[in-house]
C-alpha positions in Angstrom: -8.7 11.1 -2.1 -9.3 11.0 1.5 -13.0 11.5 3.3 -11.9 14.7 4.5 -10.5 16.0 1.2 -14.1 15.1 -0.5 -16.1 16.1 2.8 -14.5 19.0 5.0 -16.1 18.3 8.6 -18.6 20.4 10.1 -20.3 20.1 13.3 -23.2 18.9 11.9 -21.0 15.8 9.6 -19.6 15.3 12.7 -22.7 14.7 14.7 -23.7 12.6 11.6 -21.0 10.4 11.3 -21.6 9.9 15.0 -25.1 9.0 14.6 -24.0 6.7 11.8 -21.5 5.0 14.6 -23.8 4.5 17.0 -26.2 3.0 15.1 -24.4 0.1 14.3 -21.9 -0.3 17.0 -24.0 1.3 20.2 -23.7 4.0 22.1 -21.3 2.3 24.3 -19.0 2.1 21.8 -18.3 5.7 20.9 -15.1 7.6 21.5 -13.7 10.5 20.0 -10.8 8.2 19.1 -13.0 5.6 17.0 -15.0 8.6 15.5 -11.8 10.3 14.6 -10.8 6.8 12.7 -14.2 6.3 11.0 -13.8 10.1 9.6 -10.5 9.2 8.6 -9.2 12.1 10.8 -7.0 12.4 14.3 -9.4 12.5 17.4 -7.7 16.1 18.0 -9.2 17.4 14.8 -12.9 16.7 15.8 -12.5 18.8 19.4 -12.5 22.1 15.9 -16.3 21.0 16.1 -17.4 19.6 19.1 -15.7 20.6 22.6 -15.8 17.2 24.4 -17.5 13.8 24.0 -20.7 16.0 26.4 -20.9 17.9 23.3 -20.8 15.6 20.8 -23.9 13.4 22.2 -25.8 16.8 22.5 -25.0 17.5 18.8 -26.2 13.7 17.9 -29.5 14.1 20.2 -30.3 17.8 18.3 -29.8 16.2 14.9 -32.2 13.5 16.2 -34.5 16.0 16.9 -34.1 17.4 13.6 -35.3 14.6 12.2 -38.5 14.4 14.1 -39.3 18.0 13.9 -39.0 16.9 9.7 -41.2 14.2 10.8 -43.8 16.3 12.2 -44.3 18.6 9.7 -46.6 21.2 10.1 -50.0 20.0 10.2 -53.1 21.8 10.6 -56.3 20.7 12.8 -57.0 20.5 16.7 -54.6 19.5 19.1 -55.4 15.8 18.8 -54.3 16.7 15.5 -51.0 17.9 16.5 -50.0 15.0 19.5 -50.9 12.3 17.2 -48.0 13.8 14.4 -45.5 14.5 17.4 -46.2 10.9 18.6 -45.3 9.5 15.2 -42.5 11.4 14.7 -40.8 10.9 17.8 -41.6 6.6 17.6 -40.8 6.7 14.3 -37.2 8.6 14.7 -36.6 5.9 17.4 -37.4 3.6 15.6 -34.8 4.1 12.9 -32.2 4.8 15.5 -32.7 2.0 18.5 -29.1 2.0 19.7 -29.3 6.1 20.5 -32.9 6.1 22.0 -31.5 7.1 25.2 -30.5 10.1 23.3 -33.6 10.8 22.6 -35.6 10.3 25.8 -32.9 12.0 28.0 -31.9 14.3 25.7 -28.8 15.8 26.5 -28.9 19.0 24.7 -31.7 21.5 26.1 -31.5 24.4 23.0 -31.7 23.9 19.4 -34.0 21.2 18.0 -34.5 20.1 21.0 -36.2 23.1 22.6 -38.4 23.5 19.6 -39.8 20.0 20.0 -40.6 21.8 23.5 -42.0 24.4 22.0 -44.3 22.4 19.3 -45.7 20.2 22.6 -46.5 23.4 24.2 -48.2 24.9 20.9 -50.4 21.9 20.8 -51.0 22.1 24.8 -52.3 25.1 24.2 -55.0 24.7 21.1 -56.3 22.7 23.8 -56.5 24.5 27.0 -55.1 27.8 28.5 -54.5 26.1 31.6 -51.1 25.2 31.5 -51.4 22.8 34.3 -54.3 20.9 32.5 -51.9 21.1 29.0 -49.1 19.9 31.2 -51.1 17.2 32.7 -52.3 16.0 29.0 -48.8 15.7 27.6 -47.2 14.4 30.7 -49.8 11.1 30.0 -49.4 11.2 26.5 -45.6 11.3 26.7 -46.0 8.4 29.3 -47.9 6.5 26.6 -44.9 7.3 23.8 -42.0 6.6 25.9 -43.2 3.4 27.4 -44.1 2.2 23.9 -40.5 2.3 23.0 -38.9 1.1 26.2 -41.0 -1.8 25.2 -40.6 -2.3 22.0 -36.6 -1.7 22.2 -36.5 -4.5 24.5 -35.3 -2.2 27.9 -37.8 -4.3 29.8 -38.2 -8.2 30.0 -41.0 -10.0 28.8 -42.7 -12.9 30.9 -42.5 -16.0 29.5 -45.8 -17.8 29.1 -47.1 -20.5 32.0 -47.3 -24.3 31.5 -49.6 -25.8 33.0 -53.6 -26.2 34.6 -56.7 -24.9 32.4 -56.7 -21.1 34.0 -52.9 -21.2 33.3 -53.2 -22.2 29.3 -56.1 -19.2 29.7 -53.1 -16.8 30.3 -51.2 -18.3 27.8 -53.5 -18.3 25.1 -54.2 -14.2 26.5 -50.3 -13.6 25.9 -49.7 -15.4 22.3 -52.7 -13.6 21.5 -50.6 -10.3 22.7 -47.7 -11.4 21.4 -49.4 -11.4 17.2 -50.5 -7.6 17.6 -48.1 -5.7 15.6 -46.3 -2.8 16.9 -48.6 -0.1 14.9 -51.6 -2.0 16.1 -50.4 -1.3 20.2 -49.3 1.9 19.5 -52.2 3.3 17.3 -55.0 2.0 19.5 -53.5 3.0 22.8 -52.3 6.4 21.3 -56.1 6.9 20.0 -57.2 5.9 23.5 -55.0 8.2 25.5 -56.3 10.9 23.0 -60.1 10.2 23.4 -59.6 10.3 27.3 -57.7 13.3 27.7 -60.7 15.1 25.1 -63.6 13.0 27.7 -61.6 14.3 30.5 -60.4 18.4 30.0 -62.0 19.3 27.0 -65.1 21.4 27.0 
């Protein structure tokens, strides 16, 4: 029995199998031709579900989305309540899927799961301020916060190796080593809870 006799494809198994792909080959790496063959189907046979390779990433980055919008939840509080969960979510859906981050932070698909992320950041923009420009402002530096966590931690950016050499030198040194033995959570927690406490100091009344 073939996968497709157990498994008829759907859009969605489709996008899936795609996400599946791309996790452990790259995002490089995917063609309609090499999805077709993982899926055990011709490359024609998966343009029934998705209309072109455009399509395809947009259904992977909404099904992406659907897992963060599972990650979030629906919790209940004030809107420190609500950025902290979206934060999570979104680092911790990245996270699991390093190879299709890019999907993630340039989303190619503006509708579906996608826009209700949207909608959930405006939500909580909004339990904190009626001033959409103030809301905006918050979420843009909270989103900065997120997003450069996991350029970082996905290794898009180089890291510095540490100096050799006079006393103010093996100062810096001992400054990065001690850096380098924080843990993930402990950067991300405290300078989440940082960016939330200033944005409260600074616009809340």
């Amino acid at each position: 029995m073939t996968f497709t006799d157990r498994l008829p494809l759907t859009r969605q198994r489709v996008a899936d199998a795609a996400l599946e792909f791309i996790d452990v080959h790259g995002l490089d790496g995917l063609s309609m031709r090499k999805l077709g063959a993982e899926l055990g189907v011709e490359a024609m046979s998966l343009y029934n579900h998705v209309e072109n390779k455009a399509d395809l990433l947009a259904a992977v980055a909404n099904t992406l989305f659907d897992d963060v919008l599972a990650a979030y939840g629906d919790p209940s509080g004030d809107w420190k309540v609500h950025a902290r969960a979206l934060s999570h979510a979104y680092v911790d859906v990245a996270a699991s899927h390093p190879r299709a981050v890019s999907l993630l932070i340039h989303s190619p698909d503006h509708s579906g799961s996608a826009s209700e992320f949207d909608r959930r950041i405006v939500a909580a923009a909004r339990l904190m301020t009626n001033d959409d420009r103030v809301g905006a402002l918050a979420f843009a530096t909270i989103s900065n916060w997120v997003i450069g966590t996991i350029v970082q931690e996905h290794g898009l950016m180089g890291v510095r190796a540490a100096p050799e050499g006079d006393e103010a030198d093996e100062r810096v040194a001992d400054f990065q080593i001690a850096a380098q033995n924080l843990t993930v959570d402990e950067r991300f927690n405290e300078g989440l809870e940082i960016v939330l406490a200033g944005l409260e100091a600074r616009y809340s009344a």
